[in-house]
C-alpha positions, 0 to 999 in steps of 0.5 A: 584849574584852581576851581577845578582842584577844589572840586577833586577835593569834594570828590574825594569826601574833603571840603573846600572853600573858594574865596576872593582875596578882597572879600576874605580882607573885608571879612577879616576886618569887619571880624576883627572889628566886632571880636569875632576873629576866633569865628571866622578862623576856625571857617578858614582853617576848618576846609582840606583845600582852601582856594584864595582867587587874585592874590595881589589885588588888594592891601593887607594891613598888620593885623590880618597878614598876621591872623590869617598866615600863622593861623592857616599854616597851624592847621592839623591834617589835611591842608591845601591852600591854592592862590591864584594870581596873575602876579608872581610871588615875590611881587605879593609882599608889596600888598602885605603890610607884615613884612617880616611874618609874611615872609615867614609863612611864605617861607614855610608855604612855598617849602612844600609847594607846587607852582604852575606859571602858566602863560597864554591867553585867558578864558575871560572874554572869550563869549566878548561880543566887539560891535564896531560903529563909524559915524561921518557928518554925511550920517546925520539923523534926519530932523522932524518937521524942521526941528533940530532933535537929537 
């Protein structure tokens, strides 16, 4: 649904960018490391539709809840952010190491937000293929010219 979103965004001529909770903490560590923080903000806040999959996978420390809520939530225009999880929002502060800031943009977040829970089965495994195999003592590999191979 999220993908799908990004996608009607495209069509209607706004750019979007798809990005994993875990890859976007990685990167916004190593840019913090080697003082390119500035850089990879503007990448982050520069797209209409911002797509963040599997929010509450991962710990955020200070620095990056920071970085990254108040300067997302600043944006001029058209913003869209869409996280997807499969853990409810108020267990995500469990992963932020900012309290009080990331309640905050939270706050300001979810004022003007549309929530879908959604309930049922998942997609994923669908093409999953179960191969089942049952081995007796009776079923033993025959052994080659008296030796014991396995």
């Amino acid at each position: 649904m999220a993908q799908a979103f990004g996608h009607a965004c495209c069509e209607q001529g706004l750019k979007a960018y798809f990005i994993k909770m875990t890859e976007l903490r990685d990167r916004m560590t190593d840019a913090r490391r080697t003082g390119r923080e500035g850089t990879l903000l503007a990448s982050l806040v520069r797209p209409s539709c911002l797509i963040i999959d599997e929010v509450g996978h991962c710990e955020f420390d200070k620095e990056n809840t920071r970085l990254f809520f108040d300067r997302r939530y600043q944006k001029d225009g058209y913003y869209n952010m869409v996280f997807t999880s499969n853990r409810d929002p108020a267990q995500w502060q469990e992963n932020f190491s900012e309290n009080d800031s990331l309640l905050c943009a939270l706050d300001r977040i979810f004022d003007d937000a549309i929530v879908f829970a959604m309930k049922g089965e998942s997609f994923r495994g669908k093409r999953l293929e179960t191969v089942s195999l049952r081995m007796t003592a009776s079923a033993a590999i025959p052994h080659a010219e008296g030796r014991n191979e396995v």
